[in-house]
CHARMM internal coordinates of N, CA and C (Angstrom, degrees):
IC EDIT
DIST 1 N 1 CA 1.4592
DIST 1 CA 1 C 1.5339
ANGL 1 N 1 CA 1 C 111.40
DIST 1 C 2 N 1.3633
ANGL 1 CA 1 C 2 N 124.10
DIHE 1 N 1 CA 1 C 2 N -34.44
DIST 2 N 2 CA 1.2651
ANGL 1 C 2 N 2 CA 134.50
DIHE 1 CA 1 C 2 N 2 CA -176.84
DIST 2 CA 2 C 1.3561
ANGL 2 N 2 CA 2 C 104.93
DIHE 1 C 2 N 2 CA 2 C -54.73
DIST 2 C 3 N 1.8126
ANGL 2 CA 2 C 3 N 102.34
DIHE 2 N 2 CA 2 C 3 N -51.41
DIST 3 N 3 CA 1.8635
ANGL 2 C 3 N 3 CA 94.70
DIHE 2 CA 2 C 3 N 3 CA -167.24
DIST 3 CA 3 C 1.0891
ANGL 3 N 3 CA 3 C 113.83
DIHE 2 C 3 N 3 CA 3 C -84.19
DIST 3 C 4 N 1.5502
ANGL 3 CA 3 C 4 N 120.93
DIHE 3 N 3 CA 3 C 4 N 17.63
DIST 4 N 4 CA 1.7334
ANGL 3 C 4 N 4 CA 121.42
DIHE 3 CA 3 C 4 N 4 CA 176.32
DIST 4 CA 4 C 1.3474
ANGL 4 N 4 CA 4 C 101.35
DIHE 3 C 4 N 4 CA 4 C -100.72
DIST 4 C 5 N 1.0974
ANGL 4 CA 4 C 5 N 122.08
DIHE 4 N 4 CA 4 C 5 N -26.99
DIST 5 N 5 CA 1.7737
ANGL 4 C 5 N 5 CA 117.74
DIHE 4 CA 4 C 5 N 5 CA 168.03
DIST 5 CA 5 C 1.2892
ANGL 5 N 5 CA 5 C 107.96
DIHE 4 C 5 N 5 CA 5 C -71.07
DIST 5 C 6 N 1.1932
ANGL 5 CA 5 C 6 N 105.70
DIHE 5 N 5 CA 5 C 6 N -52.18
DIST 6 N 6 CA 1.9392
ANGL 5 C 6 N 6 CA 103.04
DIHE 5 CA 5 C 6 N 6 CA 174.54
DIST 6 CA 6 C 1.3831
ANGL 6 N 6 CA 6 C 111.71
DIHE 5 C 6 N 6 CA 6 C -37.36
DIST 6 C 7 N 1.5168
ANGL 6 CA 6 C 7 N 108.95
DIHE 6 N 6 CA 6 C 7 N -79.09
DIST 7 N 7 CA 1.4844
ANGL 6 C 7 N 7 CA 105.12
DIHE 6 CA 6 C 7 N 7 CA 171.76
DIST 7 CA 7 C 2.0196
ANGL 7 N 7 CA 7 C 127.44
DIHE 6 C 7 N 7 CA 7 C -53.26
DIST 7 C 8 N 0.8766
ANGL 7 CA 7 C 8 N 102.26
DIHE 7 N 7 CA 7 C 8 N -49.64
DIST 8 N 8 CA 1.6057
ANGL 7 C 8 N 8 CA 84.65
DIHE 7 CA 7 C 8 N 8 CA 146.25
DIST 8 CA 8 C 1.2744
ANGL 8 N 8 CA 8 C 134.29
DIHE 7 C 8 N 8 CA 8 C -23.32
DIST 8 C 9 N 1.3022
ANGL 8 CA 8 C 9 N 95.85
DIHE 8 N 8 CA 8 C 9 N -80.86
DIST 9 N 9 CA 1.8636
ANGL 8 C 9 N 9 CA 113.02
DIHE 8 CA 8 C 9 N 9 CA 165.63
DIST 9 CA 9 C 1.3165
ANGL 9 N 9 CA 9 C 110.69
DIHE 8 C 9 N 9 CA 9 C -26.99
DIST 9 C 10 N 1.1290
ANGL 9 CA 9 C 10 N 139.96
DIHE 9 N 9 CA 9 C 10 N -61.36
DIST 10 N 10 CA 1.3790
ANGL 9 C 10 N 10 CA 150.55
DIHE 9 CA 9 C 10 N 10 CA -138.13
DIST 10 CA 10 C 1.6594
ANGL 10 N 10 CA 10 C 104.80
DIHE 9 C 10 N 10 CA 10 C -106.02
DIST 10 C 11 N 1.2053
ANGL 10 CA 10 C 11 N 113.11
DIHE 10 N 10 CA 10 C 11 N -41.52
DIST 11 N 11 CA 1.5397
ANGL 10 C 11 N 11 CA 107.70
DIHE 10 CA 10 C 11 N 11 CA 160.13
DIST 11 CA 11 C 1.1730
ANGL 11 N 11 CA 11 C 126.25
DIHE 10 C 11 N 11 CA 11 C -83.02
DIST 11 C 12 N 1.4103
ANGL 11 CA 11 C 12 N 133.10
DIHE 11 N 11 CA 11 C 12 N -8.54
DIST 12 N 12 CA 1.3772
ANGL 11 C 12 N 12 CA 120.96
DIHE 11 CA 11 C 12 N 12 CA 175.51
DIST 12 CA 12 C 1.7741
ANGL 12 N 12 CA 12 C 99.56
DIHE 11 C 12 N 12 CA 12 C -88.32
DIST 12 C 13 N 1.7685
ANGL 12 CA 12 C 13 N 112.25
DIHE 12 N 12 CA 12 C 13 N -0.88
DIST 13 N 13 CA 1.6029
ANGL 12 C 13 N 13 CA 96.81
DIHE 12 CA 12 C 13 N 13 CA -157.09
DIST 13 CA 13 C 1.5691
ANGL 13 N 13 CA 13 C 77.08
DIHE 12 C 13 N 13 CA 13 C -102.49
DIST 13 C 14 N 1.2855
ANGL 13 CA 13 C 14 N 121.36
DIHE 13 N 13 CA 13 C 14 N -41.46
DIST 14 N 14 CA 2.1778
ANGL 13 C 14 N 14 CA 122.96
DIHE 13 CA 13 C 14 N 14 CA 170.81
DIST 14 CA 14 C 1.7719
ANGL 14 N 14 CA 14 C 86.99
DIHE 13 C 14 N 14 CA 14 C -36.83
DIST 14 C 15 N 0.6824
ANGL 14 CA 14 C 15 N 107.06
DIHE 14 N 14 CA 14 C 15 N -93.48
DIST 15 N 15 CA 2.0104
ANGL 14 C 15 N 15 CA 120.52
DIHE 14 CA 14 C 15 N 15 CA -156.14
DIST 15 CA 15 C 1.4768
ANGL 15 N 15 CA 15 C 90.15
DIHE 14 C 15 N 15 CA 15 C -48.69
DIST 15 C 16 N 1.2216
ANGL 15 CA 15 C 16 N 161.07
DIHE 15 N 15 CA 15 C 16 N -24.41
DIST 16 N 16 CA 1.4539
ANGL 15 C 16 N 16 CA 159.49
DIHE 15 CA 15 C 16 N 16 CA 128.79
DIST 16 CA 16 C 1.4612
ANGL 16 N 16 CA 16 C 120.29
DIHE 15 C 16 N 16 CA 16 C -14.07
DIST 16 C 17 N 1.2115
ANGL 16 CA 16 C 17 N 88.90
DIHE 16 N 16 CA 16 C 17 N -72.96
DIST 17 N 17 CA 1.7718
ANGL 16 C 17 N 17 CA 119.99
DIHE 16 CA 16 C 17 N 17 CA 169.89
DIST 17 CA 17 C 1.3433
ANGL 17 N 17 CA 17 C 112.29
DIHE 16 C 17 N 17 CA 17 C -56.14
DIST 17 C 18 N 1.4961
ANGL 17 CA 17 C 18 N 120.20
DIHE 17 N 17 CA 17 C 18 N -49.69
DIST 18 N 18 CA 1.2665
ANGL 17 C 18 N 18 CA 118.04
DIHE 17 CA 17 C 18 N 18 CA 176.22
DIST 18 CA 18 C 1.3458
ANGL 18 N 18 CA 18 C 112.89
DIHE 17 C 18 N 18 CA 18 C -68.29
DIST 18 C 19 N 1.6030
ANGL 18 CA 18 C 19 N 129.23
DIHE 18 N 18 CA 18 C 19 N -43.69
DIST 19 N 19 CA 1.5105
ANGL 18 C 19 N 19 CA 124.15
DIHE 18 CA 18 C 19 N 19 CA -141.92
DIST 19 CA 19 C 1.8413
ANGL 19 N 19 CA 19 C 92.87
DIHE 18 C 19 N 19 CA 19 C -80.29
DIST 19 C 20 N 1.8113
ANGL 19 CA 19 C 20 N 101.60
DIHE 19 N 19 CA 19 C 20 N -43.29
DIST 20 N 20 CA 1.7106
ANGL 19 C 20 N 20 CA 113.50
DIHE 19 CA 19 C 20 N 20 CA -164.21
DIST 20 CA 20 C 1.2581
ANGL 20 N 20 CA 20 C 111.29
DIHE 19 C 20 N 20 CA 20 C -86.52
DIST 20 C 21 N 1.4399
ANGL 20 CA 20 C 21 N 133.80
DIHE 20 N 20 CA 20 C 21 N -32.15
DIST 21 N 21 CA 1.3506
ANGL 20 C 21 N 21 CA 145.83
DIHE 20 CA 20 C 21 N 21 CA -142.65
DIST 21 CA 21 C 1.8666
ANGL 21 N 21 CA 21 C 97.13
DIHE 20 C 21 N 21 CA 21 C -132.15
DIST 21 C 22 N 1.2635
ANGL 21 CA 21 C 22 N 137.58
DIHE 21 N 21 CA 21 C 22 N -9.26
DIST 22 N 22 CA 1.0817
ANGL 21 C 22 N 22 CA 138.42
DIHE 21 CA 21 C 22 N 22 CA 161.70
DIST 22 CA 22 C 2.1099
ANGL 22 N 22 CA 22 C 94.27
DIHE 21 C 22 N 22 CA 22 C 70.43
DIST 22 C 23 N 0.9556
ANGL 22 CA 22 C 23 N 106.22
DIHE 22 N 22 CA 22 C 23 N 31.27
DIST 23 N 23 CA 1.6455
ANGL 22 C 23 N 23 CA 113.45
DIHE 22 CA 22 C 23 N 23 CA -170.56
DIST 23 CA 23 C 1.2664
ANGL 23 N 23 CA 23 C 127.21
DIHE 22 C 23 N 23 CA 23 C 73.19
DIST 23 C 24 N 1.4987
ANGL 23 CA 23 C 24 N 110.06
DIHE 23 N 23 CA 23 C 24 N 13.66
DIST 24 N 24 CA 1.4938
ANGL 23 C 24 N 24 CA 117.33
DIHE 23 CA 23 C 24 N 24 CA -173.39
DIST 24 CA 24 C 1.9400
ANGL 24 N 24 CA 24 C 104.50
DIHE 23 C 24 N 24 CA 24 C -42.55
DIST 24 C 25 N 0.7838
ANGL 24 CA 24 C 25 N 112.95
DIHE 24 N 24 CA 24 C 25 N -66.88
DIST 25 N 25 CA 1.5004
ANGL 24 C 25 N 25 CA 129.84
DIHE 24 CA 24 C 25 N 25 CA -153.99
DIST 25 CA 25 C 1.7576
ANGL 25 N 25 CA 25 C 87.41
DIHE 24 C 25 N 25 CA 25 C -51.77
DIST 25 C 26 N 1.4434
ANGL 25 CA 25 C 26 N 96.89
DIHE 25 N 25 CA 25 C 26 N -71.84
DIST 26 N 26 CA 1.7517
ANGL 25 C 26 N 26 CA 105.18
DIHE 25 CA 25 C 26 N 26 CA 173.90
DIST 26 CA 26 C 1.5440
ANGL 26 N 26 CA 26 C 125.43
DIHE 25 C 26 N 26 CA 26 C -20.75
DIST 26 C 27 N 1.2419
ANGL 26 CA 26 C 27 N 117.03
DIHE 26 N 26 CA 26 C 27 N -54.07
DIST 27 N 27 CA 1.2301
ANGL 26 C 27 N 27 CA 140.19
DIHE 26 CA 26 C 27 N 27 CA -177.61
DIST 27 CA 27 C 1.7380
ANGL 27 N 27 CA 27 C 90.32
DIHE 26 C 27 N 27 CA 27 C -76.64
DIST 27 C 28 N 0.8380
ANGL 27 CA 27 C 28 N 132.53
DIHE 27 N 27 CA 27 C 28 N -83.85
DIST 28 N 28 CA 1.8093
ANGL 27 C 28 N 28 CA 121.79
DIHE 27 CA 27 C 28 N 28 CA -165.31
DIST 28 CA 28 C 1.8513
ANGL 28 N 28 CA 28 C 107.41
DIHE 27 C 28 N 28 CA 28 C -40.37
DIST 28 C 29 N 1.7171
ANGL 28 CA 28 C 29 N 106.78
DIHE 28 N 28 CA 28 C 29 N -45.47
DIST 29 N 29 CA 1.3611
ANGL 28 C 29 N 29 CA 90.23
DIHE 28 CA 28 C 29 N 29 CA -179.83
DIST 29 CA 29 C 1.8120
ANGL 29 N 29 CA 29 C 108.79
DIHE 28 C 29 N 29 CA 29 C -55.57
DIST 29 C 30 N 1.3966
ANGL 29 CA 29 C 30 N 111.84
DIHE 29 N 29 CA 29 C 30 N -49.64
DIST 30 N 30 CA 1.1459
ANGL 29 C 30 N 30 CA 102.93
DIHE 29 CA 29 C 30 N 30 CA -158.68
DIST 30 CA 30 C 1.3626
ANGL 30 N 30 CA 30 C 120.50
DIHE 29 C 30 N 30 CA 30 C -63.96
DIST 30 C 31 N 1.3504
ANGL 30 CA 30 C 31 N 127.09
DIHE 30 N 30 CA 30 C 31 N -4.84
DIST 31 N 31 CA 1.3147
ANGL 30 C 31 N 31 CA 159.25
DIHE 30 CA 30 C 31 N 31 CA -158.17
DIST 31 CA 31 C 1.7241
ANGL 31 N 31 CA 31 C 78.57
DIHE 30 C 31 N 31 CA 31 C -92.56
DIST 31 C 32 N 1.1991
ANGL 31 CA 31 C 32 N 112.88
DIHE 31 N 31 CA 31 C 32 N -89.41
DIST 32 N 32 CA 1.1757
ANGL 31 C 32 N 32 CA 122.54
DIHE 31 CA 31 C 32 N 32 CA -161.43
DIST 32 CA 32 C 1.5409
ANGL 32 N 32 CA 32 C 109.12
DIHE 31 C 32 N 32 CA 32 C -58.13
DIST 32 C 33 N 0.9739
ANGL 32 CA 32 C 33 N 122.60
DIHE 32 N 32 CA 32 C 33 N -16.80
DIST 33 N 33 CA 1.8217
ANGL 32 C 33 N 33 CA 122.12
DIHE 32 CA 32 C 33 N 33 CA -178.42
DIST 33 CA 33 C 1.7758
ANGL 33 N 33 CA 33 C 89.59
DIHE 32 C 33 N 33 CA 33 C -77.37
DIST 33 C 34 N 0.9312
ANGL 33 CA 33 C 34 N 122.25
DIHE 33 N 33 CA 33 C 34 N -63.72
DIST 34 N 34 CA 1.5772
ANGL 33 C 34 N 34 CA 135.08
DIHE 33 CA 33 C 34 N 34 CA -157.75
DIST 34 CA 34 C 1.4494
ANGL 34 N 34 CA 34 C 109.13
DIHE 33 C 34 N 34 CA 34 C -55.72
DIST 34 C 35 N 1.5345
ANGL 34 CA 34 C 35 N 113.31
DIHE 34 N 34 CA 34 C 35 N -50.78
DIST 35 N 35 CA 1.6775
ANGL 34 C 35 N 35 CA 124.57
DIHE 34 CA 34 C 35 N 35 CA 157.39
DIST 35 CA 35 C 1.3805
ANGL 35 N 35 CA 35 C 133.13
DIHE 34 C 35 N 35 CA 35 C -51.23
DIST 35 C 36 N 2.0666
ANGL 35 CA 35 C 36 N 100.66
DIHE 35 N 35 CA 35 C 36 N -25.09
DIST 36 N 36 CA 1.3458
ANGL 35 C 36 N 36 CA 112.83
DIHE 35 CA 35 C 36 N 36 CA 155.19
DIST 36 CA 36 C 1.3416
ANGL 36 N 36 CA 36 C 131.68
DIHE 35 C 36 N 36 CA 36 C -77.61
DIST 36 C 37 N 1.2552
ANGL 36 CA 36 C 37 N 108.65
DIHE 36 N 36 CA 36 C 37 N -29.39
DIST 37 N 37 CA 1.8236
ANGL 36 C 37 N 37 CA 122.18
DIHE 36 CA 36 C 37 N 37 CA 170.21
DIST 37 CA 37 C 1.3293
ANGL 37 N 37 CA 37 C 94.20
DIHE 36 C 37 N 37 CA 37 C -65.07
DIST 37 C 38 N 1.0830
ANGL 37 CA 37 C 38 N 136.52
DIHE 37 N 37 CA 37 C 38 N -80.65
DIST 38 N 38 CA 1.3598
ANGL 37 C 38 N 38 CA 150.14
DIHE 37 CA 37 C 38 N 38 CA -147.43
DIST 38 CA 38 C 2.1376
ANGL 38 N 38 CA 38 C 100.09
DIHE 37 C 38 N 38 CA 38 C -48.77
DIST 38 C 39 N 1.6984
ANGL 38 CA 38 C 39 N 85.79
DIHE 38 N 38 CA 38 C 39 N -63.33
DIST 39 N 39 CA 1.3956
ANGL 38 C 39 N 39 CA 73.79
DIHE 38 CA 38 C 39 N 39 CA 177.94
DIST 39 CA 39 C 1.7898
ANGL 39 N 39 CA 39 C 126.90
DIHE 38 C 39 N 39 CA 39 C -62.06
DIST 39 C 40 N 1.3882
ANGL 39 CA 39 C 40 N 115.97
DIHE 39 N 39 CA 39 C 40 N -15.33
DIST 40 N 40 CA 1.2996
ANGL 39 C 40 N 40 CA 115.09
DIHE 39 CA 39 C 40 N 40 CA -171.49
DIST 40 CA 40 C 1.4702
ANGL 40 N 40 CA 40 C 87.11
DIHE 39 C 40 N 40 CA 40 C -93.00
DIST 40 C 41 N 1.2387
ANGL 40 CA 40 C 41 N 161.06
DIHE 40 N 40 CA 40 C 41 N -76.24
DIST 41 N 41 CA 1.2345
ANGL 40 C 41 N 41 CA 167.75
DIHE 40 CA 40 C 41 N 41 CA -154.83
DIST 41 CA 41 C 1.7839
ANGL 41 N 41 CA 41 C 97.82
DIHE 40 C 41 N 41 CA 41 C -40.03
DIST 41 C 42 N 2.0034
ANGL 41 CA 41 C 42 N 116.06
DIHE 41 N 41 CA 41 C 42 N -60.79
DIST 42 N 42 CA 0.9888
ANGL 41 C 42 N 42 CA 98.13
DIHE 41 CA 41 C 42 N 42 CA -175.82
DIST 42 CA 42 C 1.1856
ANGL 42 N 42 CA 42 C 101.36
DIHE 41 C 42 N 42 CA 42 C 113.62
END
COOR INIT
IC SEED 1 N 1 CA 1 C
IC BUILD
């Protein structure tokens, strides 16, 4: 039950992000995940 609220959680805040923010938020995490691979990878 826990990980159906999680996922809940996380798609109503995507479709949030998407409808108000045009994916702003989306785009910085992924920004920032990729700069984190990169730096741990090397």
């Amino acid at each position: 039950m826990r990980y159906v609220i999680v996922i809940a959680a996380v798609t109503f805040f995507l479709f949030w992000d998407g409808l108000y923010n045009h994916g702003h938020y989306l785009d910085v995490t992924v920004k920032e995940m990729s700069r984190i691979v990169r730096y741990v990878t090397g």
